[in-house]
C-alpha positions as CSV (number, residue, x, y, z in Angstrom):
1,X,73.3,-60.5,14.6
2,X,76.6,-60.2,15.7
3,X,79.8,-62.5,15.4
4,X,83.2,-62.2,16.6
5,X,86.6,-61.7,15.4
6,X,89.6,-63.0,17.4
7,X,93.3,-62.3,16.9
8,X,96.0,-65.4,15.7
9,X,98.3,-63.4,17.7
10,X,96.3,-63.5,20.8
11,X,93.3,-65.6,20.5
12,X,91.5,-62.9,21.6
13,X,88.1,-61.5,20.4
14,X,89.1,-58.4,18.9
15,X,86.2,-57.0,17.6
16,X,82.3,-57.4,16.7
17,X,81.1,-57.5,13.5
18,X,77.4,-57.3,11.7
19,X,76.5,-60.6,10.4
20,X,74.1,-59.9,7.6
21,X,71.4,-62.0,6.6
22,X,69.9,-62.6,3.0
23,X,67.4,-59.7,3.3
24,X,69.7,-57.3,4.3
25,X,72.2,-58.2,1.5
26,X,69.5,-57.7,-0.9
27,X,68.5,-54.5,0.7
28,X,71.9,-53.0,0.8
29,X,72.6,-54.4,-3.1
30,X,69.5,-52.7,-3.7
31,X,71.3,-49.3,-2.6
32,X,74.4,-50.0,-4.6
33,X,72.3,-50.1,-7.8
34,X,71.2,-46.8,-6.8
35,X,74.5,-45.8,-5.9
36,X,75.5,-47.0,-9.5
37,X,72.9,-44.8,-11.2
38,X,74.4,-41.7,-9.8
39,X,78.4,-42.4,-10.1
40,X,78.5,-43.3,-13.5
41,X,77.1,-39.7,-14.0
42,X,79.7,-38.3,-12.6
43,X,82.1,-36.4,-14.9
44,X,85.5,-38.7,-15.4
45,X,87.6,-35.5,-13.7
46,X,85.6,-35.2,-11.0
47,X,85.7,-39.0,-10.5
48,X,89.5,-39.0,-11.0
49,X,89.6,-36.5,-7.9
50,X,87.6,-38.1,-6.2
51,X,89.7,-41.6,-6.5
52,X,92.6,-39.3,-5.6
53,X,91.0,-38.0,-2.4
54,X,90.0,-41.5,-1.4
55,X,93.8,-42.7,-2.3
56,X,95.0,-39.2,0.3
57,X,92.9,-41.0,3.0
58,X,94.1,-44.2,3.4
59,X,97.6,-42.4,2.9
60,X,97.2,-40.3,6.0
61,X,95.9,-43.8,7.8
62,X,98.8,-46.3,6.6
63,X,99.7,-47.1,10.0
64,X,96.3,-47.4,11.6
65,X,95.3,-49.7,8.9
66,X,98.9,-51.6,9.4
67,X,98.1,-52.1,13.0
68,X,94.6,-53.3,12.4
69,X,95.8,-55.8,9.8
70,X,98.5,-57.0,12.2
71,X,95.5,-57.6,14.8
72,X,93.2,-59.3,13.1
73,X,95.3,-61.3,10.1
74,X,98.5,-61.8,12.1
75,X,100.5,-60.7,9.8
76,X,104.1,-58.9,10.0
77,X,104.1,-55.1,10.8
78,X,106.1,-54.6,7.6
79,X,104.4,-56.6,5.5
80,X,101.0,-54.6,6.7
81,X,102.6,-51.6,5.5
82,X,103.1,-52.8,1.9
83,X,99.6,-54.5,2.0
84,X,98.2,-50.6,2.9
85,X,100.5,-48.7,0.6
86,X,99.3,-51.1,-2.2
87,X,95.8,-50.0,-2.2
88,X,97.2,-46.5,-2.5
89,X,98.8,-47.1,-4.8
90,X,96.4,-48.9,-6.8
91,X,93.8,-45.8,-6.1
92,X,96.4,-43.5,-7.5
93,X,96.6,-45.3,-10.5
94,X,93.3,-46.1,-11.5
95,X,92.2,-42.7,-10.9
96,X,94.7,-42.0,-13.4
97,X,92.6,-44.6,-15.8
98,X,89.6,-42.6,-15.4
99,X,89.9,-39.9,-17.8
100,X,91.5,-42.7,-20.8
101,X,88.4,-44.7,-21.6
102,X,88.6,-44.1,-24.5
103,X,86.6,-46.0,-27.2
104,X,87.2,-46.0,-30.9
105,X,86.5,-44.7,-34.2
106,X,87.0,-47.8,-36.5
107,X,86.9,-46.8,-40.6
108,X,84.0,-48.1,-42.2
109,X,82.0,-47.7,-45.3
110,X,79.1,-45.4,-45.3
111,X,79.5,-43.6,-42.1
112,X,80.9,-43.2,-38.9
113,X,81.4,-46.6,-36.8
114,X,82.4,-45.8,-32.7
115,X,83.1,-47.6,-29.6
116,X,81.7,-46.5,-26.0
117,X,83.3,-48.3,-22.9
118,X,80.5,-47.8,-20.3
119,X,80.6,-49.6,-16.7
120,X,79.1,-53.1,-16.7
121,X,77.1,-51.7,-13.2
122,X,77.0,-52.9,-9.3
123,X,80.7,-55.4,-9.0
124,X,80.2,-57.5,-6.3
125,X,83.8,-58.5,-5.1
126,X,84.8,-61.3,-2.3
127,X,88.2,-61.5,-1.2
128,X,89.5,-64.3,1.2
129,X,91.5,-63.6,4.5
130,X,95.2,-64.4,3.4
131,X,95.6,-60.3,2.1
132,X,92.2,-58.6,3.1
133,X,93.3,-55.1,2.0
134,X,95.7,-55.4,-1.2
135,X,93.3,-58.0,-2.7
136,X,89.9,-55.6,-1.7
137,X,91.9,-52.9,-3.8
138,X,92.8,-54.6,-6.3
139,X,88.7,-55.0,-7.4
140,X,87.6,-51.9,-6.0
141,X,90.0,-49.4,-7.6
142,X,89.5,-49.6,-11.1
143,X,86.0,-51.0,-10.7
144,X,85.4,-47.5,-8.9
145,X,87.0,-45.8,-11.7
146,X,85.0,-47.5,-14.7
147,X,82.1,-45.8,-13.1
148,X,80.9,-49.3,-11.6
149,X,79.6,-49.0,-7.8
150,X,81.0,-52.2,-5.4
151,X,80.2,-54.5,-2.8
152,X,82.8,-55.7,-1.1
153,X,82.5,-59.0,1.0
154,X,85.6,-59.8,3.4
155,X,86.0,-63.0,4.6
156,X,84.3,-63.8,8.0
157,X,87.4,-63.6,9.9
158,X,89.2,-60.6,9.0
159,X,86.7,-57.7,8.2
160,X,88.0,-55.1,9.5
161,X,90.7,-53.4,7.7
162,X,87.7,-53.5,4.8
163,X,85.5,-51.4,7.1
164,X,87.9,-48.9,8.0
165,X,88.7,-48.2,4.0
166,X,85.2,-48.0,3.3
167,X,84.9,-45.0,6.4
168,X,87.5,-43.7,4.3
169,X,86.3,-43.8,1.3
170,X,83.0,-42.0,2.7
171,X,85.0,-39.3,4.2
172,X,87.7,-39.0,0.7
173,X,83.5,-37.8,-0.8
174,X,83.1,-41.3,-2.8
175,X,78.5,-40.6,-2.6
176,X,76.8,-42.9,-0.3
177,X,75.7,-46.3,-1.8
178,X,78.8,-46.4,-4.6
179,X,81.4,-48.2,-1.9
180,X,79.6,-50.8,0.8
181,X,81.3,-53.4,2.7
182,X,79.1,-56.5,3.3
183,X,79.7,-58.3,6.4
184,X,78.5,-62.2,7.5
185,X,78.9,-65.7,5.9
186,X,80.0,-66.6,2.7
187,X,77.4,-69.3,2.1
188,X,75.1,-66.2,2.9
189,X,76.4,-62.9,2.2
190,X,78.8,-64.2,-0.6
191,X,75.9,-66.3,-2.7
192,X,73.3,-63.7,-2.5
193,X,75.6,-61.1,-4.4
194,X,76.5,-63.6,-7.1
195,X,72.8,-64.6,-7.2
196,X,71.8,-61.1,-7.2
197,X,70.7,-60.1,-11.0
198,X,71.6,-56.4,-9.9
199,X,75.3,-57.3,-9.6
200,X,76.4,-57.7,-13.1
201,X,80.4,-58.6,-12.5
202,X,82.2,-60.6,-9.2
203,X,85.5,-61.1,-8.9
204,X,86.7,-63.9,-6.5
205,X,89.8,-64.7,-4.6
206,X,89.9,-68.2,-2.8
207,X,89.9,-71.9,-3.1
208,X,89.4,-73.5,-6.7
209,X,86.6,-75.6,-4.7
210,X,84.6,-71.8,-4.1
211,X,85.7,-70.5,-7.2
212,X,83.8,-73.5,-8.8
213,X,80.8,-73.1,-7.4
214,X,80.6,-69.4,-7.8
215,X,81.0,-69.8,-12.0
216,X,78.0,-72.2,-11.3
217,X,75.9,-70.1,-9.3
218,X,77.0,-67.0,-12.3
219,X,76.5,-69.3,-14.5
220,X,72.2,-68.9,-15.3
221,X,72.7,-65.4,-15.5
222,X,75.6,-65.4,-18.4
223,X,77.0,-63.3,-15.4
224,X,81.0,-62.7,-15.8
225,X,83.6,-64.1,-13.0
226,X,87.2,-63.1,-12.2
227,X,88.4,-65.8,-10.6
228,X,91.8,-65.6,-8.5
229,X,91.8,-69.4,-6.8
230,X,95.1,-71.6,-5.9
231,X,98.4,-72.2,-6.6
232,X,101.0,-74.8,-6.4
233,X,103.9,-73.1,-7.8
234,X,107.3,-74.1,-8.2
235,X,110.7,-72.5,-7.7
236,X,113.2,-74.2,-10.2
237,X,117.5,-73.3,-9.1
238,X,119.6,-74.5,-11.9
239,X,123.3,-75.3,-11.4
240,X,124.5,-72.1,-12.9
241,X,122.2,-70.0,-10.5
242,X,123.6,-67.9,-8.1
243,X,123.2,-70.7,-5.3
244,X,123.8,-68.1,-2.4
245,X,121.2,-65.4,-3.3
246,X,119.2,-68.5,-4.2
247,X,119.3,-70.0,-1.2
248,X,118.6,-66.7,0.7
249,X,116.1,-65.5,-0.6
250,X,114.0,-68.7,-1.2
251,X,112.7,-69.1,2.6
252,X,110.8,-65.9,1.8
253,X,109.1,-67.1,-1.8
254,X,107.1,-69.7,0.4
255,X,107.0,-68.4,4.8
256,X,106.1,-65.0,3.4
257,X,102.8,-64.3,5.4
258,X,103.1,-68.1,6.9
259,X,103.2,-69.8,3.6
260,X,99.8,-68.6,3.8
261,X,99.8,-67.2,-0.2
262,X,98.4,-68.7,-3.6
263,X,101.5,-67.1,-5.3
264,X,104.2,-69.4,-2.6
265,X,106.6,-71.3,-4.5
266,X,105.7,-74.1,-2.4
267,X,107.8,-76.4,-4.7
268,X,111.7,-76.5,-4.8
269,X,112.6,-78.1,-7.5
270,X,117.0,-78.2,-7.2
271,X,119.0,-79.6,-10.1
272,X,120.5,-82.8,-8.6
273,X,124.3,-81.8,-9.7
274,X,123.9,-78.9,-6.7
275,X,121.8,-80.5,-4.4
276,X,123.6,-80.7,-1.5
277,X,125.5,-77.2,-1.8
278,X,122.5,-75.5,-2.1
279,X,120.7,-77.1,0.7
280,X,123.2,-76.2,2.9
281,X,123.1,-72.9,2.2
282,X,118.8,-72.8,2.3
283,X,118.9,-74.8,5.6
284,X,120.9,-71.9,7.3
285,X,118.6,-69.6,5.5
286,X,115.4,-70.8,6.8
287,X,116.8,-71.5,10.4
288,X,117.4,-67.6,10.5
289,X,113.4,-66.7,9.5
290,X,112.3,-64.4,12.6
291,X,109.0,-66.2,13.4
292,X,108.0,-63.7,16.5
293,X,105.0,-61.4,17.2
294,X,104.3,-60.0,14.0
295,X,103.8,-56.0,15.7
296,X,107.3,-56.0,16.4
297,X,109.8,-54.6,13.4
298,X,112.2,-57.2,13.0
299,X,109.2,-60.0,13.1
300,X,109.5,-61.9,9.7
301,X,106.9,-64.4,10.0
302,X,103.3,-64.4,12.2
303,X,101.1,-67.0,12.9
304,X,98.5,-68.9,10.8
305,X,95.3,-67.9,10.6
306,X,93.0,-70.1,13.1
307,X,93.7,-73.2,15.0
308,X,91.4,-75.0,12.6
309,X,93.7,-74.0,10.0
310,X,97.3,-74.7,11.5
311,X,95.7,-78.3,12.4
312,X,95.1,-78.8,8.5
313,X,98.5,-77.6,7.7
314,X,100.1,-80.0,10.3
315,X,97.9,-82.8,8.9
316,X,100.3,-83.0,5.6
317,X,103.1,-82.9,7.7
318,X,102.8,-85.1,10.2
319,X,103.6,-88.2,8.0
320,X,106.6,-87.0,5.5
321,X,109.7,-86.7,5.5
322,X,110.7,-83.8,7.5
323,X,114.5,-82.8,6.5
324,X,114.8,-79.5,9.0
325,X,112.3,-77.1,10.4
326,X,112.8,-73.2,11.9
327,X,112.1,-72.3,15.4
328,X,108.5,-70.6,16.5
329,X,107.2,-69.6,19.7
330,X,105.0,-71.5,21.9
331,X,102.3,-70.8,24.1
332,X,99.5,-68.1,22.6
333,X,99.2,-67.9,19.2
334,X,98.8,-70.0,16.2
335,X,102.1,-70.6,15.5
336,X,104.2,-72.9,13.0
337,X,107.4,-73.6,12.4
338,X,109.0,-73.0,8.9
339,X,109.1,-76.6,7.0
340,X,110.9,-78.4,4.4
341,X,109.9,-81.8,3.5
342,X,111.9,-84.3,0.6
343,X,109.4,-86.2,-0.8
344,X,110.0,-89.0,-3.7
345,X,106.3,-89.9,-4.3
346,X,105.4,-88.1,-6.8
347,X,102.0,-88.8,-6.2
348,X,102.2,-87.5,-2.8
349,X,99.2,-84.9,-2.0
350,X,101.7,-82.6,-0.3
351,X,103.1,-81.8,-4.2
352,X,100.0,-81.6,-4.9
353,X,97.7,-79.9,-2.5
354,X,97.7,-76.3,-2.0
355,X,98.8,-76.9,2.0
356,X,98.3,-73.0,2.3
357,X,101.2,-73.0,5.1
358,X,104.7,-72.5,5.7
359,X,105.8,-75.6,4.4
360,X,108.0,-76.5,0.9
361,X,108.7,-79.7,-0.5
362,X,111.9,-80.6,-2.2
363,X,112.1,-82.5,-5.1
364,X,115.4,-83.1,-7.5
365,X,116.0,-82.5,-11.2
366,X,118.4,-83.8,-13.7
367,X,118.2,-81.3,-17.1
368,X,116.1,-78.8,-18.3
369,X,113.0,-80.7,-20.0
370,X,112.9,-82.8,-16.5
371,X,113.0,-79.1,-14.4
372,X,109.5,-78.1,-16.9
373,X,107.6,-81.0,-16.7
374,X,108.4,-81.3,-13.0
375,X,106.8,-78.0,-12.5
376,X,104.0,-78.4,-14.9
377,X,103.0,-81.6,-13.0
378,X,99.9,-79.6,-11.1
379,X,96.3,-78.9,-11.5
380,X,97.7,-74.8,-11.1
381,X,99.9,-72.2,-12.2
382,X,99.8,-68.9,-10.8
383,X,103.3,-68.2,-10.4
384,X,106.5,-69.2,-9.8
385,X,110.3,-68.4,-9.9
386,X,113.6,-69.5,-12.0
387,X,117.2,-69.2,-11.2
388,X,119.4,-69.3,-13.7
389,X,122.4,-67.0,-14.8
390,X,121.9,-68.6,-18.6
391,X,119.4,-66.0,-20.4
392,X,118.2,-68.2,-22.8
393,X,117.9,-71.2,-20.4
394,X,115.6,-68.9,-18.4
395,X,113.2,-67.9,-21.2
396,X,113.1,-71.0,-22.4
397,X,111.6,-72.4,-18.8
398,X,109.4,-69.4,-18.6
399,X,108.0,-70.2,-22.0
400,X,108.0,-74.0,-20.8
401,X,106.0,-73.4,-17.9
402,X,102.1,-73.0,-17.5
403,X,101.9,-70.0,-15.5
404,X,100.4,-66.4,-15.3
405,X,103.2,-64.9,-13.6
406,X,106.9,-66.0,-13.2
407,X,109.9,-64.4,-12.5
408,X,113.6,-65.0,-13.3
409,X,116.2,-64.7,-10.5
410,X,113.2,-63.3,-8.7
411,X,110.5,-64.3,-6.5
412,X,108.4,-61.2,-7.4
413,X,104.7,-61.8,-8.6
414,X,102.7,-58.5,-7.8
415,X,103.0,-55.5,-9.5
416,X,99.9,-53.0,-9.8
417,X,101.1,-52.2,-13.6
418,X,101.2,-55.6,-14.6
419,X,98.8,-58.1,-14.9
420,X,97.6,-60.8,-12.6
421,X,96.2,-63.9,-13.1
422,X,96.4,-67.9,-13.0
423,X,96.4,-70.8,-15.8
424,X,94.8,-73.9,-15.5
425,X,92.6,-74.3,-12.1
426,X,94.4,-71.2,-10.6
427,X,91.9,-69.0,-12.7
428,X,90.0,-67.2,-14.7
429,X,90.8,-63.8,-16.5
430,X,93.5,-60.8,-15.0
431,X,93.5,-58.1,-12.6
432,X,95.7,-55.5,-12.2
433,X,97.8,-54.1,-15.2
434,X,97.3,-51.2,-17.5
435,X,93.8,-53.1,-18.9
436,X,92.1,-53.8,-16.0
437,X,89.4,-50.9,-15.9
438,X,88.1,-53.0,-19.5
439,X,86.9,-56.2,-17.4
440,X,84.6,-53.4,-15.3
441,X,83.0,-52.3,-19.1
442,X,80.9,-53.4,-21.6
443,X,81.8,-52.2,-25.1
444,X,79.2,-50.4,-27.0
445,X,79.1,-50.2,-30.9
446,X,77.3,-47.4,-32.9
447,X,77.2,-47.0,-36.8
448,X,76.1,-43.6,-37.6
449,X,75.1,-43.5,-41.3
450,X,76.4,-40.5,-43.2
451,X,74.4,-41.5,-46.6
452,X,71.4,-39.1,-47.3
């Protein structure tokens, strides 16, 4: 069977994709063990080189994969760019892990005691459709160089930028079976590799409503999750901040890729003594977002996703307190326009919800204390951003708040090098970061006795 895959930008069918059923899943998993049999063979230098080669490839296709992403995601041509460089990069650097997995030689009495890191075997790995080809890499690259073979399932609607790396990994030499993308429904495709007992690891990006249920389908096979779900975070400007950096640069920590990004500091939390200066200046700011079609350069901001999706996001807006909105076009595409919402319940579901859109709600703080339990009010915390100029005031929040990732006079969460990952219901375990390869490994112990 076939299904379709239709632009945001033009509601167009773009493409036709393979919809795989439950037999073919199983058949093609069946082939990954087998791929997995044969890679972890390989010697760690040549698998290092051939990581590199595979990295060389989607180099040389950076703007071919761009302009796919732009296509079928929607999303800005510059922001495609950094979304293809990252898995680059991220094959650059693993294939630098390859040859450093290294075990240990732990003093004992009586003999020799050593540690073998050896890959876990087939990693299935299911990424959603907000960053189809940064997320993909982020499992596939240092499961690939722990010696583990993958299969990848994209989401349903944005599949192909995952089909064209996987071309390239075949022609960078990565042997047949060790890469597969697996296209088709998640209820399908998606279940039968956590199900599978050949695929001993997944890693997840999503909802916390998927993530659930996949840690319950692992869950009979002691089978171990990654689990990258949602985020609510919050984006805390203290009086002594710089207000006018603040305020510029805070449109972008939330209508980045239309708001559509579990790291969006979807929360602005403003002390109350610099309210109004500051809201001046981030009203101006968010007026000037270029919400255009996302192929041309100086586009800051594409469409959402699906209609189905901009309907939800216009669900939680449609009875607050709307204190400005940016411009968007009309007519084709699934556009909307940047929003800011005051709210004073603070049991309203849009502080609470992951709206997934390009919409932030403004809330007020009086001291310190206030500004971390404000921020800690949420079921998440995957990231989020403090502006301060006081050093110790900005540790102390940092410390204060639950949250993997959070940045100070920032709005940075991503960096290859460091680790990634959520507290409370944003997740489960890290990616990224000089450790990663280790969640791809199971650690063997061997005492070798030395007393005749």
């Amino acid at each position: 069977m076939l299904f379709e895959v239709v632009s945001p930008v033009t509601e167009e069918v773009i493409a036709t994709v393979e919809e795989l059923d439950v037999a073919q899943t199983e058949r093609r998993i069946h082939q990954a063990q087998r791929g997995f049999e044969s890679w972890r063979k390989v010697a760690p230098g040549k698998r290092a080189e051939l990581l590199r080669n595979f990295a060389r490839k989607v180099e040389e296709n950076l703007e071919e994969l761009a302009l796919l992403e732009v296509k079928n995601s929607g999303h800005t041509i510059s922001n495609a760019r950094w979304e293809a460089n990252n898995v680059k990069d991220v094959l650059y650097y693993y294939a630098g892990a390859v040859e450093r997995l290294n075990g240990l030689q732990i003093p004992v009495q009586g003999g020799i005691n050593v540690t073998f890191k050896e890959p876990i075997g087939v990693v299935g790995i299911i990424v959603p459709w907000n960053f189809p080809m940064p997320i993909a890499g982020w499992g596939f690259a240092p499961a690939l160089a722990a010696g583990c073979s993958v299969v990848l399932k994209p989401a349903e609607i944005t599949p192909l930028t995952a089909l064209r790396i996987a071309e390239l990994a075949y022609e960078a030499g990565i042997p047949e079976n060790v890469f597969q993308v697996l296209t088709g429904a998640g209820r399908v495709v998606g279940e039968s590799i956590v199900t599978n007992p050949l695929v001993k690891k997944v890693v997840f990006t999503g909802s916390t409503e998927v993530g659930v249920r996949i840690q319950t389908l692992a869950a009979p096979q002691i089978k171990p999750v990654t689990l990258e779900l949602g985020g609510k975070s919050a984006n805390v400007v203290f009086e002594d901040a710089d207000l006018t950096k603040a305020a510029a640069t805070a449109p972008y920590s939330v209508f980045d890729n239309a708001g559509q990004d579990c790291c969006a500091r979807s929360r602005l939390l403003v002390q109350e003594s610099i309210f109004e200066s500051f809201m001046e200046k981030f009203e101006q700011a968010v007026k000037g977002v270029r919400v255009e079609n996302p192929e041309l350069e100086s586009s800051e901001m594409g469409p959402l996703i699906s209609a189905s999706h901009r309907k939800r996001v216009d669900s939680y807006v449609e009875e607050e307190n709307v204190l400005f909105r940016g411009s968007c076009p009309t007519g084709t595409g699934y556009w909307y326009p940047p929003t800011v919402i005051q709210v004073s319940d603070a049991n309203s579901k849009v502080l609470h919800d992951e709206i997934f859109g390009p919409v932030v709600s403004v809330q007020t703080f009086k001291d310190e204390n206030e500004a971390i339990a404000i921020a800690n009010d949420s079921e998440y915390g995957l990231s989020g951003s403090i502006w301060t100029s006081n050093l110790g005031r900005g540790i102390r929040v940092a410390q204060g708040v639950e949250s993997g990732n959070l940045s100070v006079n920032s709005h940075s969460s991503v960096r290859y090098w460091t680790p990634f990952g959520g507290y409370k219901k944003s997740g489960l375990g890290r990616e990224l970061g000089p450790n990663a390869t280790d969640a791809f490994c199971e650690i063997k112990n061997v005492f070798i006795n030395t007393e005749l």
